[in-house]
C-alpha positions in Angstrom: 0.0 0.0 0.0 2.7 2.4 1.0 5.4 0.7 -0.5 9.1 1.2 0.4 8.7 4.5 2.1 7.6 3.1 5.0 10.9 1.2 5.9 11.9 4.7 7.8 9.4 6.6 10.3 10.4 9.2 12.7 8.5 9.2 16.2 7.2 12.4 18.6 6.2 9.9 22.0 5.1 12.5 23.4 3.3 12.2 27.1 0.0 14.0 25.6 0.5 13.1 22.0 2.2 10.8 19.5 2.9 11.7 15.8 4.5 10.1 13.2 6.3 10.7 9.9 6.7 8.3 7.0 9.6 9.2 4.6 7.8 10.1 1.0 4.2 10.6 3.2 4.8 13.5 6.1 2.6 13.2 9.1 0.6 10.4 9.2 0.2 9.9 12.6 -1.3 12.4 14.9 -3.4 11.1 18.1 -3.4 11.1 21.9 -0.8 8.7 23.6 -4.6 7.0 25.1 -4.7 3.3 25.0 -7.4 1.5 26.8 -7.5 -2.0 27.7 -10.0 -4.8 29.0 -9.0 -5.3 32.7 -7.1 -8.9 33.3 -6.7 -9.7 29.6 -5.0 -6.4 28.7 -6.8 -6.9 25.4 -6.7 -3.4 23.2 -10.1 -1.7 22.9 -8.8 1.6 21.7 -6.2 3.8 21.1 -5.9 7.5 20.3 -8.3 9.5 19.9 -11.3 7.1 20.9 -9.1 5.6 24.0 -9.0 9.5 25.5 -13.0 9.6 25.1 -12.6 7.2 27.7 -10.1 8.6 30.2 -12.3 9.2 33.6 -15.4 7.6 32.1 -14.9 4.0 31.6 -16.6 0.7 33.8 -14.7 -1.5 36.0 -14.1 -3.9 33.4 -12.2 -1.4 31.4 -8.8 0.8 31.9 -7.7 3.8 30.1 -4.9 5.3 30.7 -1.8 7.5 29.1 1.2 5.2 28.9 3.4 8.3 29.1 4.5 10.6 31.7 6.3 13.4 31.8 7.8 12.3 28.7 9.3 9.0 29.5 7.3 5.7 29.7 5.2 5.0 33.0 4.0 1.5 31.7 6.4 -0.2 29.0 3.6 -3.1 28.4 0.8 -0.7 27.7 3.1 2.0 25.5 4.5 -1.0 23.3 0.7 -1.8 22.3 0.4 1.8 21.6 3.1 1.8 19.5 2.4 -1.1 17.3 -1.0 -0.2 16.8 0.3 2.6 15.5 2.9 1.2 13.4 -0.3 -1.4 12.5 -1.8 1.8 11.1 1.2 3.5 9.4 2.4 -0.2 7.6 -0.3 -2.4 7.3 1.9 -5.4 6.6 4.9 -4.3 9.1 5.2 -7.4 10.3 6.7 -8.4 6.6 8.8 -5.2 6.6 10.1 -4.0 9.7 11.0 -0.3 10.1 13.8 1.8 11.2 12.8 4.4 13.8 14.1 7.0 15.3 12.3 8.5 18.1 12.6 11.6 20.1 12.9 11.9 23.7 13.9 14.9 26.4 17.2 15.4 27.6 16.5 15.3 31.0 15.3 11.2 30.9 18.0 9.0 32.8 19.4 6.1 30.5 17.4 3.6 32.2 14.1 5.9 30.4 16.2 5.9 27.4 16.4 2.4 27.1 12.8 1.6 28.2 12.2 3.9 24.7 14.2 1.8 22.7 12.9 -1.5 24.0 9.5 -0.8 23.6 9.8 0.4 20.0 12.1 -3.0 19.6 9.3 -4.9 20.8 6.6 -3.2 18.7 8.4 -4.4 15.7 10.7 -1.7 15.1 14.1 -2.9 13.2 16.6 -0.5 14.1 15.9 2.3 16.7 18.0 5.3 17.3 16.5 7.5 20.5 17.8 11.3 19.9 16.9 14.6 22.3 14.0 16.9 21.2 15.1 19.9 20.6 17.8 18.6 17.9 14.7 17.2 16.4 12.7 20.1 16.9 15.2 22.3 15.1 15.8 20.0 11.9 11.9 19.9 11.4 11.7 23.8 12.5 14.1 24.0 9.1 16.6 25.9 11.0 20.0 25.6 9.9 21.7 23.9 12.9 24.9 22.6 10.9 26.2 25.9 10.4 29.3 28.0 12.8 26.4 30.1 14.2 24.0 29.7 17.1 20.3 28.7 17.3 18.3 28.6 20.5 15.2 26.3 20.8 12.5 25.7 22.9 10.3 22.5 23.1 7.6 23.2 25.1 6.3 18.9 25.1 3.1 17.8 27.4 5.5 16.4 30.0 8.8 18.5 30.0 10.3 21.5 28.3 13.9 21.3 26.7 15.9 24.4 26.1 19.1 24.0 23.7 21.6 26.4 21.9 22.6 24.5 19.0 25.4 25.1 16.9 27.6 23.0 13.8 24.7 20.0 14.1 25.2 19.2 17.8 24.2 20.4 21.4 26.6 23.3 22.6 24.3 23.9 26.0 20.8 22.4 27.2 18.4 22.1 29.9 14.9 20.3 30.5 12.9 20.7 32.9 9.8 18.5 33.7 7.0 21.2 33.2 4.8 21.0 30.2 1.4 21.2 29.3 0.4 18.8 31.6 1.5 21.0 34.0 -0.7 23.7 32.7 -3.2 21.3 33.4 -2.8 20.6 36.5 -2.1 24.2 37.9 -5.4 25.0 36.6 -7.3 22.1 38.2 -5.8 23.2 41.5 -6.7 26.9 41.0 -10.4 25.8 40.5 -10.0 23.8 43.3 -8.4 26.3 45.8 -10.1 29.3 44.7 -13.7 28.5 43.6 -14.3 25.0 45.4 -14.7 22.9 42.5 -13.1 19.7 41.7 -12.5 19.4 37.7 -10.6 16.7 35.5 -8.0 16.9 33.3 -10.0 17.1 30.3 -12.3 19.8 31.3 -8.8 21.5 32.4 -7.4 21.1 29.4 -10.5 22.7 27.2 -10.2 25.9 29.3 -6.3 26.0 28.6 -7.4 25.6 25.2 -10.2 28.0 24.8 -9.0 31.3 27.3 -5.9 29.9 28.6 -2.7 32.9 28.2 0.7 34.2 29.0 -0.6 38.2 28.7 -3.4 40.2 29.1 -5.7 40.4 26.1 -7.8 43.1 24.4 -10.6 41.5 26.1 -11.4 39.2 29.0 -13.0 36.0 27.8 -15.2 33.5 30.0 -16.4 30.1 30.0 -18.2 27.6 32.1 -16.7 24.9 33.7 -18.3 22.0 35.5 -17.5 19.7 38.4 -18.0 18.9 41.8 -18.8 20.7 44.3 -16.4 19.9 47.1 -18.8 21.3 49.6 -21.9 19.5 48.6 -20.2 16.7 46.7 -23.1 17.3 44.0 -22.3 18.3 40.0 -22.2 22.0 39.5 -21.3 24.2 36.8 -19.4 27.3 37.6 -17.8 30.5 35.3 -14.2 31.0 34.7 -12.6 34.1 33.1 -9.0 34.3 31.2 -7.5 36.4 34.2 -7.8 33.7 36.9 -7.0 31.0 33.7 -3.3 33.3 33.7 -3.3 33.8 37.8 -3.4 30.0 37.5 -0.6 29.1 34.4 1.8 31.8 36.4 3.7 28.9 38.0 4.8 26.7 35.3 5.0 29.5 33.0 7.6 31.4 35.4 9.3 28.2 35.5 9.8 28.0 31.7 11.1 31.4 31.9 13.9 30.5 34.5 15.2 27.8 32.4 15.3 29.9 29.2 17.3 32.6 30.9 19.1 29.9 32.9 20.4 28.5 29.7 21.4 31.8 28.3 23.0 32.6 31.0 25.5 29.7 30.4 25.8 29.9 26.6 29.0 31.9 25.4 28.9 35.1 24.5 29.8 34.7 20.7 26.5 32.3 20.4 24.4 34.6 22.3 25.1 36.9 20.2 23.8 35.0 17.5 20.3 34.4 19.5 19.4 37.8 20.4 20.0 38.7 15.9 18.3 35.1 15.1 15.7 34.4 18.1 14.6 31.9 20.2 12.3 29.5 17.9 9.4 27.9 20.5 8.2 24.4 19.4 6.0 22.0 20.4 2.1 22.4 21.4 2.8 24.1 24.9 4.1 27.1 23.0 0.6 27.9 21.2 -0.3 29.3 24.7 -1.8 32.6 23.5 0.7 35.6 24.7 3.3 32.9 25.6 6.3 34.7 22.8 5.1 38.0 24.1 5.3 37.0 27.1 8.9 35.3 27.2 10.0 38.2 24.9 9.2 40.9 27.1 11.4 39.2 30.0 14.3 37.9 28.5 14.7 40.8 26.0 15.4 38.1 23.1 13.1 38.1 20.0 10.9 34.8 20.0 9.2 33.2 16.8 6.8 30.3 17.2 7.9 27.5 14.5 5.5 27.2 11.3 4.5 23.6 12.6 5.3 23.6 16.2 3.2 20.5 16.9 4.7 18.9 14.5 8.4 19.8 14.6 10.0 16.8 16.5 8.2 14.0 14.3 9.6 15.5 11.1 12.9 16.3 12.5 13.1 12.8 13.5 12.3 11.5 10.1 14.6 13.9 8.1 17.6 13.1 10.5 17.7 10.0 9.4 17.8 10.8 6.0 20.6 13.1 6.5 22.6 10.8 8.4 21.6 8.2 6.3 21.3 5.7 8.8 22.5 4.3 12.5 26.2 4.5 12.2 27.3 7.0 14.8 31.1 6.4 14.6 31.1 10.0 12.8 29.6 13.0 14.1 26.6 14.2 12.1 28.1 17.0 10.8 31.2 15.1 9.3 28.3 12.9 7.9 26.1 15.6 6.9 29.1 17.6 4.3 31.6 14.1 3.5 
């Protein structure tokens, strides 16, 4: 069906979504990291996009759950069955022609995470795997021109973690992770609702409001939504309003703690490369940085011009797929650059 192209796919695990990229095809892949399962047979009954329909909503008989967390794997059995459903999806008949992957993870994982990565792609059929950090990927499929003598500043704003990186001549000259994400965002505004107007909500219903009037800076006007719950007085359902001020009262933790590690790592990147940031920018990637005002926001108090990527969503999985096909495959006796202009 997809012929030879689909020997090589590049991977974004990400802890709130995965996406993948078939060389010759683009994205092909783009669904919640959701699988649910039948309880003691660990049968798939979904994955995706119909498995998160599920999350806080299914019977006993039934468990839904996100295999990632804070963007490493929190249960390798359930994420390898994510995974080859996926690859199920991408190549039909993988079983006849197993792929090379390579697959992108934050810097901050310990090798132990690392090699959980790599074994669960091995055991969803995957040939070869090569595991590489984000924000290399990022930048390849941001189209910014990492192999040359200058410096480029990233920053992958992921569901589970955010990775900062100065890149220069194809490799990694500083970086820094933290695990704050959009998961994060999440959860700061679940606890606001809770702490401030006595309601419990759930991640999903967290997640819309993030979505609809969640933001870094003050905007023209104030927006307002409804939000329902329960009532942690009463312990009854109740349906409350929430306006885009207390959304950004809420997202000020996390969001100052993206800021520290963005001015953290310029602080430790040479003088020469920053040089080349403050003329070039910081490029934001990854679905975290659509938070609206978040460039204005991180402009304002770093003092550094910052451009959101044409496909930040996107970036890692197609950074992933074109790396391999610039380094044309899993021999890393030779740095990529020397492989990149032999």
């Amino acid at each position: 069906m997809f012929g030879n192209s689909t020997s090589v796919i590049g991977m974004d695990l990400g802890t709130c979504n995965t996406l993948i990229y078939v060389k010759g095809k683009d994205i092909v892949i783009n669904e919640p990291s959701v699988i649910a399962v039948e309880r003691g047979t660990n049968k798939v009954l979904a994955v995706g996009a119909d498995a998160k329909l599920m999350l806080g909503r299914t019977p006993t008989n039934i468990i839904a759950l996100r295999p990632m967390r804070d963007g490493v794997i929190a249960d390798l059995e359930f994420c390898e069955k994510m995974i080859r459903y996926f690859i199920s999806k991408v190549i039909p008949r993988y079983r006849f022609v197993k792929p090379s992957m390579v697959i992108g993870v934050p810097s901050c994982i310990t090798e132990v995470e690392r090699r959980a990565v790599e074994e669960s792609a091995y055991k969803a059929g995957a040939r070869n795997v090569i595991v590489k950090e984000e924000s290399l990927l990022a930048a390849i499929g941001a189209n910014i021109p990492i192999y040359e003598p200058a410096g480029h500043m990233v920053c992958d704003i992921g569901g589970g973690t955010t990775e900062v990186s100065v890149i220069s001549l194809g490799g990694m000259v500083v970086t820094n992770a933290i695990r704050v994400g959009g998961d994060e965002f999440d959860e700061a505004i679940v606890t606001y609702v809770k702490n401030k107007l006595n309601l419990k909500i759930g991640e999903q219903m967290a997640e819309e409001v993030k979505i609809k009037i969640g933001n870094a800076t003050p905007g023209k006007e104030i927006q307002k939504m409804g939000i329902k719950g329960t009532d942690l007085a009463g312990t009854l359902p109740k349906q409350l309003e929430i306006d885009s001020i207390q959304v950004r009262e809420a997202l000020q933790g996390p969001i100052d703690d993206i800021v520290k590690v963005i001015t953290d790592t310029l602080g430790q990147t040479p003088p020469d490369l920053n040089a080349d940031i403050v003329e070039r920018g910081i490029v934001m990637t990854g679905g975290g940085s659509l938070l609206k005002g978040l460039t204005h926001h991180i402009t304002r108090e770093t003092g550094v011009p910052v451009i959101l990527a044409e496909q930040p969503l996107e970036c890692v999985a197609l950074g992933a797929g074109r790396f391999y096909e610039k380094v044309k495959g899993f021999d890393n006796t030779r740095s990529i650059y020397d492989r990149l202009n032999r």
